[in-house]
C-alpha positions in Angstrom: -13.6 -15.8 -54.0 -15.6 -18.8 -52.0 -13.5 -20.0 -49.2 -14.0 -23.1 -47.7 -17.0 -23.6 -45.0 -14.9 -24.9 -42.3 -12.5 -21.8 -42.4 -13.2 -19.4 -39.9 -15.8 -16.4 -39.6 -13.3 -13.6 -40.1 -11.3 -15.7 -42.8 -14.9 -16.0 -44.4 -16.2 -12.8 -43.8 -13.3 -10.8 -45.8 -12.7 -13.4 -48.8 -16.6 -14.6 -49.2 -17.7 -10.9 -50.5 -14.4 -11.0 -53.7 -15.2 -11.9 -57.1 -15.4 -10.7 -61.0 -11.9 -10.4 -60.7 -11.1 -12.3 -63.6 -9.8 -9.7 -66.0 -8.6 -6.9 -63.8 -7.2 -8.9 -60.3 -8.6 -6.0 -58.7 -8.5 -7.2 -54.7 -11.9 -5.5 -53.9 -15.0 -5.7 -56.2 -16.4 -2.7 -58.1 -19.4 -1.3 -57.5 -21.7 -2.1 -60.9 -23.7 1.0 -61.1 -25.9 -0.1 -64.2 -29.3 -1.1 -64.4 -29.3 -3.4 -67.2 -26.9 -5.7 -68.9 -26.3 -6.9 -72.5 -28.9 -10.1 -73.2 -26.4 -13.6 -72.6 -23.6 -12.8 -70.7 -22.1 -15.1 -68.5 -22.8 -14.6 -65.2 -27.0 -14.4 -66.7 -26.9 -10.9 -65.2 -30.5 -9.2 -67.3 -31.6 -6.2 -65.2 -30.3 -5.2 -61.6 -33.5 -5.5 -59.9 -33.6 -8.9 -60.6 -29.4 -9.4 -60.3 -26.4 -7.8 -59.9 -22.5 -8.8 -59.0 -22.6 -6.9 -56.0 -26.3 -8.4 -54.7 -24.3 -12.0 -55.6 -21.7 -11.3 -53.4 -23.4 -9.6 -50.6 -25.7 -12.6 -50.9 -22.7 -15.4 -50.8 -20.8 -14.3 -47.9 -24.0 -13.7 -46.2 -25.1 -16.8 -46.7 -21.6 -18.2 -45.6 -21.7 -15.8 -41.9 -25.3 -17.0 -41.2 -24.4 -21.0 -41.6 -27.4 -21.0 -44.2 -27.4 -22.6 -47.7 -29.0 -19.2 -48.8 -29.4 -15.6 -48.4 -31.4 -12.8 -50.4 -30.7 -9.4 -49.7 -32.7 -6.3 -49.8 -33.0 -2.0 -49.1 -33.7 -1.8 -45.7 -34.8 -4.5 -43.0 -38.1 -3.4 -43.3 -38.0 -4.3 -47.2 -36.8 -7.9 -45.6 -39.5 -8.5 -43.3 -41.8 -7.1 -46.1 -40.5 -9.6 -48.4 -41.5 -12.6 -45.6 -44.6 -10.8 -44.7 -46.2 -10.9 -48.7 -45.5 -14.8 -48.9 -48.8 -14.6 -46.7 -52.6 -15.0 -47.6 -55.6 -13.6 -46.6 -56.6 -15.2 -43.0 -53.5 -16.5 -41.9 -52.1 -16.2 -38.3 -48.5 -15.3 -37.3 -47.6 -15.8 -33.9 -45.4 -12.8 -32.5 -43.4 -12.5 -29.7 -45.2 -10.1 -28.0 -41.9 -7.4 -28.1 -41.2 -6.8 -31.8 -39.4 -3.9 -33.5 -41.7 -1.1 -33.8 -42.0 -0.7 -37.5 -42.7 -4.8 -37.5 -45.5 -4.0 -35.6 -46.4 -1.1 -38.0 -46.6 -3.2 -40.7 -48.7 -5.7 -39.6 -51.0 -3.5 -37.5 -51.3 -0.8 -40.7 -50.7 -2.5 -44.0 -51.0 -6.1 -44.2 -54.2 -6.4 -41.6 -56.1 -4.7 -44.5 -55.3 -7.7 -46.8 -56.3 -10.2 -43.9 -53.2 -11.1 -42.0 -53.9 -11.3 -38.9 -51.4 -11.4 -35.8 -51.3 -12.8 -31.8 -49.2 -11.5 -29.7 -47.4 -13.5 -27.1 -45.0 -13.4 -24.4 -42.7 -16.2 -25.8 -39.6 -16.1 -23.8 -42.5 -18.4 -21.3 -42.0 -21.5 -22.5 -46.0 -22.3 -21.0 -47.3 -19.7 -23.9 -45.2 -22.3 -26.3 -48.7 -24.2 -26.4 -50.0 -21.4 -28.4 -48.5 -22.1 -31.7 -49.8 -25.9 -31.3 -53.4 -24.7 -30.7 -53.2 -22.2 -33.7 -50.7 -24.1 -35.8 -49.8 -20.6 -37.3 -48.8 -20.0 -40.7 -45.6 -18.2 -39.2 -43.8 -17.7 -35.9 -42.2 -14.2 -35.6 -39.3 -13.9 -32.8 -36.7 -11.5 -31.8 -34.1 -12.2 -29.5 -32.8 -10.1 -28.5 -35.7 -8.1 -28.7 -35.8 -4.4 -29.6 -35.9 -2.6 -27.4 -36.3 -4.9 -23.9 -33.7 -7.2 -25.0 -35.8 -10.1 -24.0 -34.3 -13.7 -24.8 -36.2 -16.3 -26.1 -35.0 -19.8 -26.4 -34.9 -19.9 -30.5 -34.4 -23.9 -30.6 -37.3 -24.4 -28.6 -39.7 -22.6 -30.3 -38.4 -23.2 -33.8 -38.6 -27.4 -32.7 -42.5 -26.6 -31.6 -43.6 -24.6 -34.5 -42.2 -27.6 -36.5 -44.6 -29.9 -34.7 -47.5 -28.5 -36.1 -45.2 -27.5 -39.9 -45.5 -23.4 -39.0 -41.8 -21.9 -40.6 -39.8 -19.5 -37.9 -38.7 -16.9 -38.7 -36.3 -14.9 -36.8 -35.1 -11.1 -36.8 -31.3 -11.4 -35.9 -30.6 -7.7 -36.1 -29.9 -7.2 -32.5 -27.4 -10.4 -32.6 -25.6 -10.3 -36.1 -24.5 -13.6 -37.2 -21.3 -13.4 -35.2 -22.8 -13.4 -32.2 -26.2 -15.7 -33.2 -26.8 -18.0 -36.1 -30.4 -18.8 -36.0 -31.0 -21.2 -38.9 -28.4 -23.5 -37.2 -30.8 -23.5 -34.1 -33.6 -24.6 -36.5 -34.9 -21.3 -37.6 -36.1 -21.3 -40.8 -35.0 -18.1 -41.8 -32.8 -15.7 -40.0 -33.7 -11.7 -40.9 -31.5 -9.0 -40.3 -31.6 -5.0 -40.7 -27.9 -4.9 -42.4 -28.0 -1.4 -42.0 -27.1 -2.0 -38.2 -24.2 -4.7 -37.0 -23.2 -5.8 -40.7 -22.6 -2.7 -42.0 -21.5 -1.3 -39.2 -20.8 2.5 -40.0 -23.9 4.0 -40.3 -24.2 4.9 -43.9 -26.3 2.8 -46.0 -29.8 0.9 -45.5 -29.9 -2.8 -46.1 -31.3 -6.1 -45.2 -30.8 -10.1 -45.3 -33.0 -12.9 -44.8 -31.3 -16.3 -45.3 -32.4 -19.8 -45.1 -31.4 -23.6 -45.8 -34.9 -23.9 -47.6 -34.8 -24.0 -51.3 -38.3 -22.9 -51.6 -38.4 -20.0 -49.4 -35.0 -18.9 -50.7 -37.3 -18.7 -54.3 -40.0 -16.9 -52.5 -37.6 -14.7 -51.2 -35.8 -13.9 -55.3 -39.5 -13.6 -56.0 -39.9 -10.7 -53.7 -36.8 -9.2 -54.1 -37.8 -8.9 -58.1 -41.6 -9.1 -58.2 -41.8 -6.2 -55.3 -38.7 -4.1 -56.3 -37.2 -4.3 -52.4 -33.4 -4.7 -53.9 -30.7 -2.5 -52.7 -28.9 0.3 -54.6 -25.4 -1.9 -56.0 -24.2 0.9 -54.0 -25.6 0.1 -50.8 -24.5 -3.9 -51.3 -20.8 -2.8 -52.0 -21.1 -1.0 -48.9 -22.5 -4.0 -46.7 -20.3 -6.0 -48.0 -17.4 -4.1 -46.7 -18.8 -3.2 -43.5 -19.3 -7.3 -43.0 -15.5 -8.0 -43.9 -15.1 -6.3 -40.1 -17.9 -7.6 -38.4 -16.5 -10.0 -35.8 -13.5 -7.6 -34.6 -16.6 -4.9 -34.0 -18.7 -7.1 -32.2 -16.1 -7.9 -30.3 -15.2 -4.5 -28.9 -19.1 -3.2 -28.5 -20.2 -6.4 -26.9 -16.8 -5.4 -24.1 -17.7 -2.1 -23.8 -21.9 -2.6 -23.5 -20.7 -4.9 -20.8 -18.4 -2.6 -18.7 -20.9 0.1 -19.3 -23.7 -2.0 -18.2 -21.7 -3.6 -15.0 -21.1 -0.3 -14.0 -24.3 1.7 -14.3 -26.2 -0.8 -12.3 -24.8 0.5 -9.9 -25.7 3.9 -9.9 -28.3 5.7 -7.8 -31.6 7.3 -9.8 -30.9 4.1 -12.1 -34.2 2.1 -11.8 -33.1 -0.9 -14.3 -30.3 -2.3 -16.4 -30.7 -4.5 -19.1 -28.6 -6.5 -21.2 -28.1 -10.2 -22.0 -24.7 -10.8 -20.1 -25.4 -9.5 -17.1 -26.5 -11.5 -14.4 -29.5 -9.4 -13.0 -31.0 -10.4 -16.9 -34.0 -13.0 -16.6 -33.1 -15.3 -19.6 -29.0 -14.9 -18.7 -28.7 -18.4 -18.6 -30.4 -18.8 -21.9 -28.4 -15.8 -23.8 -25.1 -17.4 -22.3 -26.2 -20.8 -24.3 -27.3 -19.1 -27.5 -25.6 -16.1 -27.9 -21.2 -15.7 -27.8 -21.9 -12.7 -26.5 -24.6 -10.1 -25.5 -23.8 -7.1 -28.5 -23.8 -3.8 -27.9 -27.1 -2.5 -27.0 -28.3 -2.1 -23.4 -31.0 -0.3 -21.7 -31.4 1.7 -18.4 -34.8 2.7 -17.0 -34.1 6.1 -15.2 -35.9 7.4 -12.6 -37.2 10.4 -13.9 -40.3 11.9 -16.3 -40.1 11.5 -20.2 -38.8 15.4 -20.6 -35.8 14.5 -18.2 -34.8 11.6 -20.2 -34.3 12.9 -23.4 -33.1 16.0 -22.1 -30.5 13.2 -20.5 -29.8 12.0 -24.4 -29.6 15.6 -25.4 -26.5 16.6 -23.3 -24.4 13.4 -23.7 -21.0 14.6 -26.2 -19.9 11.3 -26.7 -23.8 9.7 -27.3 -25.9 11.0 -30.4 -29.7 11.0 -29.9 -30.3 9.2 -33.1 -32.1 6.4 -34.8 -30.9 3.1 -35.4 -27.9 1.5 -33.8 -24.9 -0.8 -34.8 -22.5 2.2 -35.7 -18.9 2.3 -35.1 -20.1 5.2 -33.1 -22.0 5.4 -29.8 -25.7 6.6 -30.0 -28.1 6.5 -27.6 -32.4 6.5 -28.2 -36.0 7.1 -26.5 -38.1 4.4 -27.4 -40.9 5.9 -26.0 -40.4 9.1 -28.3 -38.7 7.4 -31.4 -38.6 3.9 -32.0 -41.8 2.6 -31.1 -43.4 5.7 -31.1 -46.1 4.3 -33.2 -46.7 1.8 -30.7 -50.3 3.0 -28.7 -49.0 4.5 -24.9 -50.7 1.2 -23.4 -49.6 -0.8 -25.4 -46.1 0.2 -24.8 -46.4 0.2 -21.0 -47.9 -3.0 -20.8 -44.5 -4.9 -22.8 -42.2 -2.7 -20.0 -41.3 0.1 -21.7 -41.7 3.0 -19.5 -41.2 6.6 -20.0 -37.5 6.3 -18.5 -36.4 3.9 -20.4 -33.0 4.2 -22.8 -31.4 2.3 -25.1 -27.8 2.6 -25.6 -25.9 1.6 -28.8 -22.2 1.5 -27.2 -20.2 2.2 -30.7 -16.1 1.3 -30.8 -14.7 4.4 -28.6 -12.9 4.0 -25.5 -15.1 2.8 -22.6 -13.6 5.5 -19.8 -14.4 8.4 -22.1 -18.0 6.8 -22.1 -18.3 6.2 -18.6 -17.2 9.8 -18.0 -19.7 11.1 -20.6 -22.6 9.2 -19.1 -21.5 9.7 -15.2 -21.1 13.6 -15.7 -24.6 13.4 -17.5 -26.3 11.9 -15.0 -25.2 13.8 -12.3 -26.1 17.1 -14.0 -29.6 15.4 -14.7 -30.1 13.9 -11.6 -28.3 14.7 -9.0 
């Protein structure tokens, strides 16, 4: 069912993801577990890894959250930025912010060097390193913001209006965000990448990506990929984005309050080195994340001021906080970069972006804040003192 594009997120976000109703009125789609379809039917389904209702759905209320003309969706995030990464050729540069996910980094450090792509790392939330991407004219501009896991802020219109100076795309991984909080094609991105299986899913049970653009011709390389590389979701895992996504902006809503009480509150605290997170005052691009973001999600980092061992022993006696992967759940979860996410990411390397061995990330999930403050305050006082 397409709604219209001036009705609101919500109101788009629950009707955008119905169709192929027609002969049963069923209210919610069926999940069309088949892998092929009979040769002229209607809707040109042929084979489900090049099409499927519930990829066309997913796809159109996607589309519809991120303000973009387009959107392609795929298995994981990693199959997304894979997808971007193969429209590349032998010898050409991408610009990175210098703090990217640590399986982005993976991939371009392990796989695609070997076919010639090569990669510069910059600090991009300082505008004076902007003057990079006109000396190098790129052949793509890689930003986060917020960035995993330092939650840095770059100034997405900025960047996206110099790398169209010298014609470089931008491309620009919105997981942290989710398109109710961040719509970066309508700051001039041109595309806007998202892990699905975080914010827009929202429950912790299915991989998925999205990468979505106003661009005709990238939205084809993007089908081309999709097909040509195999990166589709399971029908499954669509139908299950889908429905996480119909209850996306009421979620946001209650982890970017709670990440913000929590946040607020553990500055405060002694043994607590840092606090991170986009809302808060103390954060150097506030000002920025105030103008770009509605608000600053539900992920926020503390530095504590103790050895690696005593951190994650920290995350190992939390009740209400699982040491986990990932992030975006309903439920709270709590990770050690250093030890998990960018674990693949060399020591020095690591330390020289900011991300020491004390350092957490929190993923505040839906529950009520006191019985998190209570979980984290009783924690820290068994850890530390």
């Amino acid at each position: 069912m397409k709604t219209h594009q001036d009705s609101g997120f919500t109101t788009r976000a629950v009707h955008e993801s119905c169709g192929f109703s027609e002969n049963t009125g069923a209210v919610m789609p069926p999940v069309y577990l088949t892998s092929t379809f009979e040769n002229g039917n209607p809707s040109g389904f042929d084979y489900t890894r090049s099409g499927n209702p519930n990829f066309r759905l997913l796809q159109q209320s996607a589309a519809s959250l991120e303000g973009a003309q387009f959107a392609t969706c795929f298995a994981s995030g990693v199959s997304a930025i894979t997808a971007v990464v193969s429209t590349l050729k032998s010898g050409d540069l991408v610009v990175a912010e210098e703090n990217v996910y640590g399986c982005t980094y993976r991939l371009f450090d392990k796989v695609f060097s070997k076919f010639g792509v090569q990669v510069r790392y910059v600090n991009l939330a300082d505008e004076a390193n902007w003057q990079v991407i006109r000396d190098t004219k790129p052949a793509l501009v890689w930003l986060e913001s917020p960035t995993n896991p330092l939650l840095k802020v770059v100034d997405i219109a900025g960047i996206s209006a110099v790398a169209k100076e010298v014609g470089a795309p931008t491309v620009v991984d919105n997981t942290f965000a989710s398109p109710y909080l961040q719509r970066p094609t309508e700051l001039g991105a041109t595309l806007s990448l998202s892990s699905t299986t975080k914010y827009t899913n929202g429950h912790s049970d299915c991989l998925g990506g999205i990468v979505a653009t106003n661009d005709p011709a990238w939205q084809d390389k993007m089908i081309f990929a999709q097909k040509a590389l195999g990166l589709q979701p399971s029908p499954f895992d669509a139908w299950l984005t889908a429905r996480g996504q119909r209850t996306l902006a009421l979620r946001m809503e209650r982890h970017s309050a709670n990440a913000l009480d929590l946040a607020s509150w553990l500055e405060t605290r002694k043994g607590v080195k840092m606090v991170r997170y986009p809302f808060l005052p103390s954060h150097p691009q506030h000002a920025l994340a105030k103008k770009q973001m509605k608000s600053g999600s539900g992920i926020f980092l503390a530095e504590l001021d103790c050895s690696s061992e005593q951190a994650l022993e920290f995350c190992r006696r939390l009740k209400l906080f699982t040491l986990a992967e990932s992030l975006g759940g309903v439920e709270s979860l709590i990770c050690h970069p250093p030890t998990m996410t960018h674990a693949s990411v060399p020591r020095e390397v690591r330390h020289k972006v900011g991300i020491g061995d004390g350092l957490l990330r929190f993923s505040v999930g839906i529950e009520d804040v006191a019985d998190l403050r209570r979980d984290i305050d009783e924690t820290l006082k068994a850890i530390l003192g």
